[in-house]
C-alpha positions as CSV (number, residue, x, y, z in Angstrom):
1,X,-27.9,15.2,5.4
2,X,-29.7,12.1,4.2
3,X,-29.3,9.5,2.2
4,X,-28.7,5.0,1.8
5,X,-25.4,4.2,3.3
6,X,-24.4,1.3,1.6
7,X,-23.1,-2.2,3.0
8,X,-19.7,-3.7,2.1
9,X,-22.1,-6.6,0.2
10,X,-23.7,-4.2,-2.0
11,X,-20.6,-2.3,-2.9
12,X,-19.0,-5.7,-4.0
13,X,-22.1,-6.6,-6.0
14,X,-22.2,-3.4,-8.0
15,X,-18.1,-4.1,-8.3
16,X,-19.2,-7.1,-10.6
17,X,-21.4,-4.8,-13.1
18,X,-22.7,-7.1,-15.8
19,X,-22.4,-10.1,-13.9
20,X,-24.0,-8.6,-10.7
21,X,-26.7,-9.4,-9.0
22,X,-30.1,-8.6,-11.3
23,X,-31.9,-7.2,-8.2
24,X,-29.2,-5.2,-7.0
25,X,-28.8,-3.3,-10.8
26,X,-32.2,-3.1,-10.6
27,X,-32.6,-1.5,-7.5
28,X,-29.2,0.7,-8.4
29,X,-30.6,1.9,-11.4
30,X,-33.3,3.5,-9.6
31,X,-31.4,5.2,-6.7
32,X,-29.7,8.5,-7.4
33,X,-26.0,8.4,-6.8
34,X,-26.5,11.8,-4.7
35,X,-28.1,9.5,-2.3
36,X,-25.6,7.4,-1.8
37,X,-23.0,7.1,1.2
38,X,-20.0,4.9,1.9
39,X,-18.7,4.5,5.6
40,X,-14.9,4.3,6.2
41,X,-16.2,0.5,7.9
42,X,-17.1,-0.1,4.2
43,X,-13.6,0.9,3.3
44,X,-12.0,-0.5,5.5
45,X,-13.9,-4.1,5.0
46,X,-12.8,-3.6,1.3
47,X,-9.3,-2.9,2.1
48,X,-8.9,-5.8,4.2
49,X,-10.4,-8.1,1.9
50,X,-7.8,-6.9,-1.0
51,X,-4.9,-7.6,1.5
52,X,-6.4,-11.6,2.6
53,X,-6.6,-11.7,-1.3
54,X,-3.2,-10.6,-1.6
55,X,-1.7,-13.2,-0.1
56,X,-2.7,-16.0,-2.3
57,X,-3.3,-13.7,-5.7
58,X,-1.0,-10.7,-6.3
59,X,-2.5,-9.9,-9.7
60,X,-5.7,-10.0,-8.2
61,X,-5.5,-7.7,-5.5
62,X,-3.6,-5.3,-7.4
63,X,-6.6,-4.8,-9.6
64,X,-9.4,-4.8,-6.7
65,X,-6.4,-2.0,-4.9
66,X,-6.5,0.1,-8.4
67,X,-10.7,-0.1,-7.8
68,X,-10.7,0.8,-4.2
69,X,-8.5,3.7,-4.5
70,X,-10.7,4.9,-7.4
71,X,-13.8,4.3,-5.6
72,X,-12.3,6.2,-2.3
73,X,-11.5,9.1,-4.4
74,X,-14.7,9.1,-6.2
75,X,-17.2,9.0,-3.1
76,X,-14.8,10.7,-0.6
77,X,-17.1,13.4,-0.5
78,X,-19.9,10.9,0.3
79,X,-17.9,8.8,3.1
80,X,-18.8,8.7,6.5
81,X,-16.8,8.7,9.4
82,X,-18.5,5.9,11.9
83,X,-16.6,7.2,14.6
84,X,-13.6,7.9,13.5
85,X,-11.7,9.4,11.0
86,X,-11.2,8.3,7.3
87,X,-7.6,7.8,7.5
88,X,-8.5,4.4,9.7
89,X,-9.6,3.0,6.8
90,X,-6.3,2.3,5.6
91,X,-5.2,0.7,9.1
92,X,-8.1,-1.4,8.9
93,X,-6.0,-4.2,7.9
């Protein structure tokens, strides 16, 4: 197996699409998505972030929760499990 595992920062870049980062589209555009790996940290770092947003902006965090669970489903075949298993993710809070 090999690949880029990507950090919780670049996975909240890309989030922001048009408005991202040039550098980061840039240098997305040019990676394959094959390549690509998430870690259940990542996850997890996303997932907690959703519920500190929740507190103080339900409608929000209910659209960054529709995302993540897309995104889980969408790469679960590329997630890592950093020592432990992907259903920690969602304890992560």
């Amino acid at each position: 197996m090999s690949g880029l595992l990507l950090d919780t920062n670049v996975v909240s870049e890309l989030r922001k699409a048009h408005r991202a980062n040039a550098s980061v589209l840039a240098w997305y555009a040019g990676v394959s998505e094959q390549s690509l790996w998430l870690s259940v940290l990542v996850l997890g770092e996303i997932r907690r972030g959703i519920e500190t947003l929740r507190r103080r902006d339900r409608k929000a965090a209910l659209a960054l929760d529709r995302w993540a669970t897309i995104a889980a489903t969408n790469t679960a075949k590329a997630t890592l499990a950093v020592g432990f298993t992907a259903r920690a993710r969602d304890r992560f809070r």
